[in-house]
N, C-alpha and C positions, 0 to 999 in steps of 0.2 A: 469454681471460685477463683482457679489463675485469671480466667480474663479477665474476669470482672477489676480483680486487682490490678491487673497490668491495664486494662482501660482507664483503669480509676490514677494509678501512676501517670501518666502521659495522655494527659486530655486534648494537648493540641495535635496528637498525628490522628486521634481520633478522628477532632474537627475537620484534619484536611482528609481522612477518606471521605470525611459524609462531600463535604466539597466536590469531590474529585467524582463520587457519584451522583454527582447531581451537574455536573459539565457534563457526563456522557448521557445526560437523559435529554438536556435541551439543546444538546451542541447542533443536532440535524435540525433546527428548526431556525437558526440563524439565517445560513444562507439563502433559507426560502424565504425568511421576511425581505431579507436585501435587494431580491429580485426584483422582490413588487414593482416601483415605482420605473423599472424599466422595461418591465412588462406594458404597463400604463402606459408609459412615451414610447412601445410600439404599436402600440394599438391604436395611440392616438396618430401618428405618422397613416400608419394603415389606413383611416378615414380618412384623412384630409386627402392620403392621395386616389380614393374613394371617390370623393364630394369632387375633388376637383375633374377626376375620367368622367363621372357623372355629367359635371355641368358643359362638359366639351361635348356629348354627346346630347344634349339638352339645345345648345347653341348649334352644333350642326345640323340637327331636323329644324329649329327653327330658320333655322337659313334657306335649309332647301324647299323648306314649305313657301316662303316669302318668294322663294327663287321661281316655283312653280305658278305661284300667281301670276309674278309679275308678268311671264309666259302668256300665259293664260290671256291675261290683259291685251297683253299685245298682238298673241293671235286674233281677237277678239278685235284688235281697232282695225290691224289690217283688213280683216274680211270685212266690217263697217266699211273702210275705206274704200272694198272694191265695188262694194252696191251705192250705184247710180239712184240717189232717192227722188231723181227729178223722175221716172220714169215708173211707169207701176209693174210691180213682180208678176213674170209668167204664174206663179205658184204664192201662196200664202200658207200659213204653218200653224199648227194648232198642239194644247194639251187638253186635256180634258174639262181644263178648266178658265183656259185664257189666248187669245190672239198672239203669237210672238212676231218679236221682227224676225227681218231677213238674217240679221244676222245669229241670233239664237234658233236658228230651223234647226240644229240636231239635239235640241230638247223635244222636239216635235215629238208626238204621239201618230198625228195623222195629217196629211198636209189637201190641199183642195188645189185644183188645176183652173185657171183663171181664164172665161174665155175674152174674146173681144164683145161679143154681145152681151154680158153680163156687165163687163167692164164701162159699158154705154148706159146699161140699164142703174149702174149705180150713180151714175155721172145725172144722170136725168130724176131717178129718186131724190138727191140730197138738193136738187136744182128745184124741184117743185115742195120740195116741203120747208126748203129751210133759205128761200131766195134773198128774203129781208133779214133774214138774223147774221150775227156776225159770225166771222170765220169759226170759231171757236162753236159753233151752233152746228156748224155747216161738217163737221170731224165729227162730232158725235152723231151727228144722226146716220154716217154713214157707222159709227164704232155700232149703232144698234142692230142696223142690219147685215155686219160681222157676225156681232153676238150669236143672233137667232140661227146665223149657217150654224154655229158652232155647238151649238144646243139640240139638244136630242129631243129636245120639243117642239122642233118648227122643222120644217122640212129642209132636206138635203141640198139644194140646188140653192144661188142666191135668185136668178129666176122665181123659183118657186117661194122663196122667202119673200118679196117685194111682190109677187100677184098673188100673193097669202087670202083669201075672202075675207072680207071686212078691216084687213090690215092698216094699209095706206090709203087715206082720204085722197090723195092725189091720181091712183089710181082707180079708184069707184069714180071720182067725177070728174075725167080724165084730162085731167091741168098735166097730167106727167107725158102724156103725148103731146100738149103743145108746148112744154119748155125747149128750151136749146140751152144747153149747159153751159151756165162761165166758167170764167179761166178761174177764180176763186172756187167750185164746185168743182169741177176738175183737180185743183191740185190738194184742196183739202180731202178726196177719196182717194189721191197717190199717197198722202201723207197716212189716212189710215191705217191703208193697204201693206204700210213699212213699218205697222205699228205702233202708230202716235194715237194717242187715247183720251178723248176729254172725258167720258164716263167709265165707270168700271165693265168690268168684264162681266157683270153681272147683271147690266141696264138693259132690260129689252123693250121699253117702252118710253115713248113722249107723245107728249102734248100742249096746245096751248092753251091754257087755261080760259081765256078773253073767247075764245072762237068755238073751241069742241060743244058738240049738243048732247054727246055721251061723253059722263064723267064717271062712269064704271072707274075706270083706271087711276083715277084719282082718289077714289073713296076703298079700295082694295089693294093697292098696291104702296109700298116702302118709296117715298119721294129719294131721290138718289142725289140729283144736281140741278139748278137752274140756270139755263143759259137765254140769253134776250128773251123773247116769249114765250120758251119753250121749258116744259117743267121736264125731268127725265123720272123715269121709275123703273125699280126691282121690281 
């Protein structure tokens, strides 16, 4: 009954215990709200200087990549520059799936040694089949019999590819022993030979349409390109 009295007498020291107990309940919680917001501006510092290491490293591979082309390029013109394209390659270069030039040979898969009588024989093929047609006539038909070397379909030798049986009209009725190659049929099978291409790499056949008495090729095969009177086909 004393307390209650003596609470009941002096209600304001009451008031300041309840206070006073209630500062020591929430006092530890101040300084940790105060923190926050510079917890916040270090974390955000932390990212930025994050984002920014990031993007230094982002700009220096893209550098060296650019840097490594550009290389690349210029290896690439040099060794262009050093092949002679007036002249035709000891050697031509192959993938499995296409003619390269001289200067992409170490993409090669497999490369073919080039002799001088083959070299004759292609001069005199593109000379008898394609004398009237224009330059551009005269590249592809040597691009076809590339092709067929290249192809696991037709025989391995370019000899053996151009005296193929039934292949070239020019050889069954032998117009290709009495050509003498021009300087146009000569330089358009140099230019092949360095991997200039008027049909794809996948064209192993032409014809003229006005002239052939077999049109097999025509009614079975993918028309590909047509150059002066000559139709090409896949």
């Amino acid at each position: 009954m004393s307390v209650i009295k003596q609470q009941d007498r002096n209600p304001a020291a009451s008031f300041d215990a309840s206070l006073s107990q209630e500062r020591r309940i929430y006092r530890p919680i101040v300084p940790l709200i105060s923190r926050l917001p510079v917890k916040k501006q270090n974390e955000s510092k932390a990212n930025q200087r994050y984002q920014l290491l990031f993007t230094r490293h982002l700009l220096a591979a893209e550098q060296a990549l650019v840097q490594g082309q550009a290389v690349k390029a210029e290896t690439a013109a040099k060794a262009a520059e050093a092949i002679d394209m007036s002249l035709p390659p000891n050697q031509i270069y192959f993938t499995r799936t296409e003619l390269l030039s001289q200067a992409d040979k170490d993409k090669a898969t497999w490369h073919y040694a080039l002799t001088d009588e083959e070299l004759h024989l292609l001069h005199k093929i593109v000379m008898a089949e394609a004398e009237g047609e224009p330059y551009e006539g005269k590249v592809a038909v040597a691009n076809v019999v590339l092709n067929r070397l290249r192809s696991a379909n037709y025989p391995d030798t370019i000899k053996e590819v151009i005296y193929q049986k039934s292949q070239f009209s020019p050889v069954q009725n032998g117009r290709m022993d009495r050509v003498t190659p021009n300087e146009d049929s000569i330089r358009a099978v140099t230019e092949a030979l360095h991997g200039r291409k008027e049909v794809s790499d996948d064209t192993y056949y032409f014809l003229s349409l006005s002239l052939a008495t077999d049109l097999t090729v025509a009614r079975t095969k993918s028309k590909s390109k047509e150059i002066g009177n000559h139709t090409f086909y896949k």
